[in-house]
C-alpha positions in Angstrom: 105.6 140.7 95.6 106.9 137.3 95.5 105.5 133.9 96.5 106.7 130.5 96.8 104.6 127.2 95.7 105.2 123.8 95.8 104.1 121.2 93.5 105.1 117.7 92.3 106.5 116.7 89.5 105.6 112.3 88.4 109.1 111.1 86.7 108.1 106.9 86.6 106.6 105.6 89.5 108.0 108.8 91.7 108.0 111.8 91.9 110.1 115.5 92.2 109.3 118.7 94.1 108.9 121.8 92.2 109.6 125.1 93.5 106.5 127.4 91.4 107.2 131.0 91.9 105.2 133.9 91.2 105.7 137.4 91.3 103.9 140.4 90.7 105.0 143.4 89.5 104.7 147.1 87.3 103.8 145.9 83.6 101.3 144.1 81.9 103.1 141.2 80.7 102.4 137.2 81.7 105.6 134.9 81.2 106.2 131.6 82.3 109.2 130.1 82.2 110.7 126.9 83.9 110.5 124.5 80.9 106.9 124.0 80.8 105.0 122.3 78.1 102.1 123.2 75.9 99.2 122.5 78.4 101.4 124.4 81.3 101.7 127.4 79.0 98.1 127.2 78.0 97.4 127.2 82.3 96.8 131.3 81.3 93.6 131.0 79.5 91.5 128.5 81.9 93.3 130.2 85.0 91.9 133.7 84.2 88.2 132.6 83.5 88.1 130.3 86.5 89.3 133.3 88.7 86.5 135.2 87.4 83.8 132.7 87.7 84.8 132.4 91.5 84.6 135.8 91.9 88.7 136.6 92.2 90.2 139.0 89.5 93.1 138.4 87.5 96.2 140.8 88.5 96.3 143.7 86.9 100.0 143.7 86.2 102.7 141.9 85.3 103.5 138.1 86.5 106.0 136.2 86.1 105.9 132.5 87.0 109.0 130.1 87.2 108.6 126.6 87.8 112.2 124.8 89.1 114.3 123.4 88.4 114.3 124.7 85.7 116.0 121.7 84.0 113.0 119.2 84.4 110.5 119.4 81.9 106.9 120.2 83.4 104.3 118.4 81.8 100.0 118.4 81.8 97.6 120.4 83.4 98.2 119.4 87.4 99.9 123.1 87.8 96.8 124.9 86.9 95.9 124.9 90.8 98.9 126.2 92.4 99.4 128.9 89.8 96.4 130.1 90.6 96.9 130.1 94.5 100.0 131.9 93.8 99.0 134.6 91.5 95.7 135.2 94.6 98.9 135.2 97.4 100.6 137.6 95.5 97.6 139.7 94.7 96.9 140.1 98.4 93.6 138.4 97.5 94.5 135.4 99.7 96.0 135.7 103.3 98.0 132.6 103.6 101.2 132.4 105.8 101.7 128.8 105.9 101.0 128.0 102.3 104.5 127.1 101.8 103.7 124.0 104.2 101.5 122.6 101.7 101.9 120.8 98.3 99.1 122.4 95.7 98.2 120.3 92.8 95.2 120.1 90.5 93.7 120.8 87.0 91.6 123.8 87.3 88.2 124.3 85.2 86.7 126.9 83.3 84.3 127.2 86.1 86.9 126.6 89.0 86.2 123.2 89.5 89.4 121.3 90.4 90.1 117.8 88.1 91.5 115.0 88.9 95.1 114.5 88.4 97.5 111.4 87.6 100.2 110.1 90.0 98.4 111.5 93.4 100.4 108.5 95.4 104.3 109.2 94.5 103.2 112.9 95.0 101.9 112.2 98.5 104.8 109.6 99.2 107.5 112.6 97.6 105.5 115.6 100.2 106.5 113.4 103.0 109.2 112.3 102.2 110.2 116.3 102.2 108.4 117.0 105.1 105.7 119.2 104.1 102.9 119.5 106.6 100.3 118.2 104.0 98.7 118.6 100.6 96.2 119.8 98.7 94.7 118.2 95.2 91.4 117.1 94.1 88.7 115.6 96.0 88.7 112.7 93.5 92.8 111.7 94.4 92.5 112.4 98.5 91.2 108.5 99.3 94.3 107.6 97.2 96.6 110.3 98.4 95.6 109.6 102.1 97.2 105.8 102.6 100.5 107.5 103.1 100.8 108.0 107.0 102.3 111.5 108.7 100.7 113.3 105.9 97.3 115.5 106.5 95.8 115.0 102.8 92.7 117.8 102.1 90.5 117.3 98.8 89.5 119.9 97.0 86.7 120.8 94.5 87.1 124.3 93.8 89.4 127.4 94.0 87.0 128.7 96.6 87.0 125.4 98.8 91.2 126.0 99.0 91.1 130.0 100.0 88.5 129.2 102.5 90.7 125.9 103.8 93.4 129.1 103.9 91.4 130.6 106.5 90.5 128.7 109.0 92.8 125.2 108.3 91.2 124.2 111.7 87.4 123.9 110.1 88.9 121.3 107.6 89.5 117.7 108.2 92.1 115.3 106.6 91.1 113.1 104.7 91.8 109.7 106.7 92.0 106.1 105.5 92.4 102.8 107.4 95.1 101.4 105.0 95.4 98.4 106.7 91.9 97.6 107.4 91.6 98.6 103.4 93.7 96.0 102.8 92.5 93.2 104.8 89.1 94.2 103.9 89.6 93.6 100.6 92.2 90.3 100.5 88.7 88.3 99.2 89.1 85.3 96.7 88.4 85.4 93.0 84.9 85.7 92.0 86.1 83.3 89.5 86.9 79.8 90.8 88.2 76.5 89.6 85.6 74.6 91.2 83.7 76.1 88.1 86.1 73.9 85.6 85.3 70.2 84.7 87.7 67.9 83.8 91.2 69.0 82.9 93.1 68.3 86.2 96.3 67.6 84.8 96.0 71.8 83.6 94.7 72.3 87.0 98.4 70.7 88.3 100.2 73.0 85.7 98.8 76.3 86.9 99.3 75.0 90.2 103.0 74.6 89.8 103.2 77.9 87.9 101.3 80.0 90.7 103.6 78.5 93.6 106.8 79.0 91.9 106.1 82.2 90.3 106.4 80.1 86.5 105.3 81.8 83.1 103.0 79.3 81.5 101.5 78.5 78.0 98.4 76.5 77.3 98.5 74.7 73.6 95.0 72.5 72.4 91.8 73.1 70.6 89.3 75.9 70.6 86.4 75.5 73.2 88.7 73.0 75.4 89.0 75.8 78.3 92.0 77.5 78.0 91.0 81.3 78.7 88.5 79.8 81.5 91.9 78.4 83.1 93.7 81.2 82.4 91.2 83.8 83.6 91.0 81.3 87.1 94.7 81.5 87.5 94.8 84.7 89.6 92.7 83.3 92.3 94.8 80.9 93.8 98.2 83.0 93.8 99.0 84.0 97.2 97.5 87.1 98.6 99.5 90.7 98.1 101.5 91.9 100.8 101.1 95.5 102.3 104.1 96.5 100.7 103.2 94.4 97.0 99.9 96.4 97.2 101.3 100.0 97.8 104.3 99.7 94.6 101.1 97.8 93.0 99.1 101.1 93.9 101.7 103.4 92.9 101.7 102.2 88.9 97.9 102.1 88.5 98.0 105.8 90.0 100.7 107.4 87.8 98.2 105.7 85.0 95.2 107.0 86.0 93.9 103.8 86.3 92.6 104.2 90.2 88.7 106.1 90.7 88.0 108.1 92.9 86.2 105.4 95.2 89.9 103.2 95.2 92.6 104.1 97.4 94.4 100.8 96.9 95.2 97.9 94.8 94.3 94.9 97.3 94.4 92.5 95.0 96.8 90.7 92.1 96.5 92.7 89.1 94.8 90.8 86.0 95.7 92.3 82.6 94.1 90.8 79.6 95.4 93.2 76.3 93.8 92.2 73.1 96.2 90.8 70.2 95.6 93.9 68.2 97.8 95.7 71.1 101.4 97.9 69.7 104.8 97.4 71.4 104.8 101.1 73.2 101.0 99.9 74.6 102.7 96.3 76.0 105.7 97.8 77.7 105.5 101.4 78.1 107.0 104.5 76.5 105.3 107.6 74.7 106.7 111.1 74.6 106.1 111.1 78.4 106.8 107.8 79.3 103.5 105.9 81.1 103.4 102.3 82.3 102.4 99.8 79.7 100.7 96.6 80.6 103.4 94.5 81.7 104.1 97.0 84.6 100.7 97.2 84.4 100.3 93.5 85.7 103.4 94.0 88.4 103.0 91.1 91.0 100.3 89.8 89.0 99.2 88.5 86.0 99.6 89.3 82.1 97.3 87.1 80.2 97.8 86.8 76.0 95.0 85.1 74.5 95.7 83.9 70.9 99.1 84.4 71.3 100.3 83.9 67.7 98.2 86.7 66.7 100.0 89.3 68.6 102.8 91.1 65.9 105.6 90.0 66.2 107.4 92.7 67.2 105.2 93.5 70.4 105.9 89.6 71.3 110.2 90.1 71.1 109.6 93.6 73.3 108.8 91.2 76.0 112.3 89.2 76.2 113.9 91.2 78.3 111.1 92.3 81.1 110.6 88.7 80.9 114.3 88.2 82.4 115.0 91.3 84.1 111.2 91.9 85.6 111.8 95.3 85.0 111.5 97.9 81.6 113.5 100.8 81.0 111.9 103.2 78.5 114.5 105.6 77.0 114.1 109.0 75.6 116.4 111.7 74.3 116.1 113.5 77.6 115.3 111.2 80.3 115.4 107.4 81.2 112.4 105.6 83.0 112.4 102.6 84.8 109.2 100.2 85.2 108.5 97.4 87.4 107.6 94.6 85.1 107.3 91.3 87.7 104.2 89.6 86.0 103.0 85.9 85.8 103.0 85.5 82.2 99.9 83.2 81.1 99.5 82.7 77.1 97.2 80.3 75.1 97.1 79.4 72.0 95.6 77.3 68.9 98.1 74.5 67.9 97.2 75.5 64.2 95.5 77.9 62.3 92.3 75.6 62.5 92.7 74.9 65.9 92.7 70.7 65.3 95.9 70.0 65.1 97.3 66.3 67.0 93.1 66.4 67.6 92.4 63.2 68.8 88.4 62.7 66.6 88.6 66.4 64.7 90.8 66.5 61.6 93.1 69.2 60.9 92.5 70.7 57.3 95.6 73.0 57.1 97.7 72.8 54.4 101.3 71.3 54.2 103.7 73.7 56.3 101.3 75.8 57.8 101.0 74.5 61.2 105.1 75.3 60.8 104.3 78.8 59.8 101.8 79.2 62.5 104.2 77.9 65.4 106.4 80.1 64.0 104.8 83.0 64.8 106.1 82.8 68.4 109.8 83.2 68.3 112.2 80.1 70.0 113.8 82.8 72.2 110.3 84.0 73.5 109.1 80.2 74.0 112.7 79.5 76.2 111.4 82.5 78.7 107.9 80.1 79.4 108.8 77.5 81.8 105.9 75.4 81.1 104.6 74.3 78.3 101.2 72.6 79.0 99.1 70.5 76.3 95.3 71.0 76.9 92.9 68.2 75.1 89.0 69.0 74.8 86.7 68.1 77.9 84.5 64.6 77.4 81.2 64.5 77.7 80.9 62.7 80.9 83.4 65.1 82.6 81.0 67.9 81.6 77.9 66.0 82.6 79.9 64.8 86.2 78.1 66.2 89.0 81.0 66.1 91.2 82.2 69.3 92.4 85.9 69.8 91.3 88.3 71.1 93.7 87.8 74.7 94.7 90.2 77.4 94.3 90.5 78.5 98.1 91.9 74.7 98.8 94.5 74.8 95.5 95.5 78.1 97.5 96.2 77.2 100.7 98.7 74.7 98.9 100.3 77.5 97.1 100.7 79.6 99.6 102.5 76.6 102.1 104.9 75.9 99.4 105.6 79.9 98.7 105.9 80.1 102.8 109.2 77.4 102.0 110.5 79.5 99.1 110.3 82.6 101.4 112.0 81.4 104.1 114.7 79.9 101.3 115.6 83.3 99.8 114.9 85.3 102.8 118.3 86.4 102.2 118.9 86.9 98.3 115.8 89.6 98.3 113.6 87.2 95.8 110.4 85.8 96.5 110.1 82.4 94.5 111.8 79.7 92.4 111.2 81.7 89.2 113.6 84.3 90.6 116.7 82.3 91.4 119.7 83.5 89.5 122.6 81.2 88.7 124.3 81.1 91.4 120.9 80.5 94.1 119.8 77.8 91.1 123.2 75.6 92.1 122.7 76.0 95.7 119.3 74.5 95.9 118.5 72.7 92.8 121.1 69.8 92.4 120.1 66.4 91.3 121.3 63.3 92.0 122.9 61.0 89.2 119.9 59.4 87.8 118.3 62.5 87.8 121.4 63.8 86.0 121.2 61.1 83.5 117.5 61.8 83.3 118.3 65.6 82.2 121.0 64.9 80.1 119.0 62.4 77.7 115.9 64.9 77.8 118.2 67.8 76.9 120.0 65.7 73.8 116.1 64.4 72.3 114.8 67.4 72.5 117.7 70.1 71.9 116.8 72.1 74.6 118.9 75.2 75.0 120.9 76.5 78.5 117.8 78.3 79.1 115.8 75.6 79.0 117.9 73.5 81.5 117.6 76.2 83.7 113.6 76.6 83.8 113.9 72.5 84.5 115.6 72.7 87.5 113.7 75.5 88.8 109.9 73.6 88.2 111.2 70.8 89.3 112.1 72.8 92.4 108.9 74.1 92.6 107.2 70.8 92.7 109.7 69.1 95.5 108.3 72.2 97.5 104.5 71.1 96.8 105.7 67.6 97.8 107.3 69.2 101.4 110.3 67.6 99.8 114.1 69.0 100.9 115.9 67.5 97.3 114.6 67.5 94.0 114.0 63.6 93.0 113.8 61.7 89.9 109.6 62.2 90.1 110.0 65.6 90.4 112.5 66.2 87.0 110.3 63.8 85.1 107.3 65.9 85.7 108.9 68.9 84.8 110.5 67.7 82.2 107.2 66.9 80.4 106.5 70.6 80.8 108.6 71.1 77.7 105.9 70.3 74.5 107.0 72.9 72.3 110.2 71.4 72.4 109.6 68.5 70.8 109.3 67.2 67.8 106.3 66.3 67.1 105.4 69.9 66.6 107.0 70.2 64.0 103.9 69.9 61.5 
């Protein structure tokens, strides 16, 4: 007897339909075939005892399972389930004529418990996409399955629970979520706010231009002056996720298995804070089956490197290119995986290896070219990607005695999000989002300058030998701060500021 069913294979952020058939026939023999991998071809062993423990029986002859097409590699333990369905169809233990409606994943226990799987969102989004009638997986994946509409999503703790579901369908209820109600229930501000910070509003400016413009930023100056309090504040006045931001946001952290079973979806801007002892494959992705690394990770949110000097060196030039492209492709032999990767990059760092550097009352006590050596940890390429580059000096005493309350994050972001209202309309045609994005061609459109201005530019680009690159990130802050001003052209105010946003360059730096 022969029986037909359907899976999902997770290939990136999406995901494949597979065709699992098993049939049963004279012989003693099990083979399984379809290109699986180690933990599909050890499915056997926990398949067998979990039958027994829920009181089904292993057939008694000879099965033979292929999983297609064959040509795509089948990977972990998410087959265990619909194996098991198939070889109880086939057995005539189970009565189920519509099975092949369904999509059947889960990791099956010794006992017959069903374990949660990775990438229940792209499966769901794949099922419908094909037109099944619904799908089956663990209980633990069916509040995160169930945001996708026109599909009935059933979870699942045991083999038992999905014969019985067989049944009598009609006794079992779908799994339902109020996506939209999910989201605007969650759309809350940052526990952590900038009302909290003392002093440092020239910072507070900064990260103010950087979150309406969409601007990768670097905080340079002492230890204790604030710069991971800023940094770890920056996420709460960036304009809220949209539906659709939330739901590709959603569908990284699930092929991750970063989502519990009491989260259905990301509502708010991922914050990713890796420590500096993190590798290259970690940062960007990759394995021998490719996963999401932390840059895609912090897609349409925030990447955060504290002590950035003390990352290697080689995980720092990895990030170059997602930097540019805002997406990572991570090749294999076999296959080719593509990665959102479009994060707020926000980096801090010591100006020396003591931390005193240009102090204005500490005194630096590092020896003669190793403040050099210690800038030079961070590659000129890497700093060119950053478009600002912001100096933060230690906090006075009577700013952090001042009982006045600093301005709150909630009024920074209604700013932010007026200014990002401008940009949307802007590049409602050019499918980008803010100034950050604008290629060459958008970037002469709406960021010329007058002749002062130009002259301006030109003298700042000669002092401080700032590469094409560089130019480039000018124009687009300065953009960015016309728009905070409600300002149609970019003025001479607007390049000076953003010009100053360029400390690394100089050089003074030097050591």
């Amino acid at each position: 007897m022969l029986v037909k069913i359907y899976g999902s294979a997770v290939h990136g952020i999406g995901a494949t339909k597979i065709t699992i058939e098993v049939n049963v026939s004279r012989g003693a023999k099990f083979i399984l075939v379809g290109l699986p991998d180690n933990a599909v071809k050890e499915s056997k062993e926990r398949i067998h005892v979990a039958l027994y423990n829920q009181g089904y029986r292993w057939p008694g002859f000879k099965v033979v399972v292929n999983m297609s097409p064959a040509d795509i590699r089948k990977e972990g333990s998410a087959y265990d389930l619909p194996i098991a369905i198939g070889l109880l169809v086939c057995s005539k233990q189970l009565l189920a004529k519509d099975v092949h409606s369904y999509v059947i994943m889960g990791e099956v226990s010794l006992d017959g418990t069903i374990l949660p799987i990775k990438g229940a969102l792209p499966i769901a989004i794949q099922a419908r996409k094909e037109g099944f009638k619904g799908l089956l997986l663990p209980s633990e994946n069916a509040r995160e399955a169930a945001i996708v509409d026109g599909l009935e999503v059933y979870g699942m703790s045991s083999i038992s629970e999905v014969c019985n579901f067989f049944k009598c369908p009609e006794k079992v209820k779908p799994e339902f979520v109020d996506t939209r109600a999910i989201f605007q229930q969650e759309q809350t501000i940052n526990s952590n706010d900038f009302s909290e910070v003392k002093g440092q509003e020239k910072i507070k400016r900064a990260l103010e231009i950087a979150a309406t413009g969409g601007h990768n930023v670097i905080l340079i100056g002492p230890p204790g002056a604030g710069k991971t309090m800023l940094a770890k504040r920056f996420s709460s006045i960036l304009p809220p996720l949209t539906l659709g931001e939330a739901l590709e946001t959603t569908k990284i952290h699930s092929v991750a298995g970063k989502l519990n079973g009491h989260s259905s979806l990301v509502a708010l801007r991922p914050f990713r804070s890796p420590h500096h002892t993190i590798s290259d494959v970690a940062l960007v992705g990759g394995g021998s089956v490719p996963q999401p690394g932390e840059i895609s990770l912090a897609h349409n949110g925030v990447l955060f490197l504290d002590e950035l000097p003390e990352f290697k060196r080689t995980v720092l030039e990895v990030m170059r290119q997602p930097l540019e492209d805002r997406v990572v492709t991570v090749s294999r032999s076999k296959c080719s995986v593509d990665f959102p990767a479009s994060f707020t990059l926000v980096a801090s760092m010591n100006p020396c290896p003591c931390g005193y550097y240009n102090h204005p009352d500490k005194q630096c006590v590092c020896g003669p070219g190793l403040v050099q050596k210690y800038l030079n940890r961070v590659s000129g390429p890497l700093l060119d990607r950053i478009d600002l580059h912001v100096e933060v000096t230690a906090v006075s005493f009577d700013e952090l005695t001042d009982a006045k309350n600093s301005e709150s994050s909630i009024e920074i972001r209604k700013r932010v999000i007026t200014a990002r209202n401008f940009q949307q309309t802007r590049f409602s045609d050019y499918g980008i989002h803010c100034n950050a994005q604008m290629n060459t061609s958008i970037l002469k459109k709406y960021c010329t300058i007058d002749k002062e201005a130009m002259q301006m530019l030109k003298l700042a680009m000669e002092k401080l030998d700032l590469s094409a690159r560089a130019y480039d990130r000018i124009l687009k802050v300065s953009r960015t701060i016309a728009d905070l001003d409600n300002s149609e052209s970019i003025e001479t105010v607007h390049l000076a500021e953003a010009i100053q946003y360029r400390s690394l360059d100089r050089e003074a730096w030097a050591g």
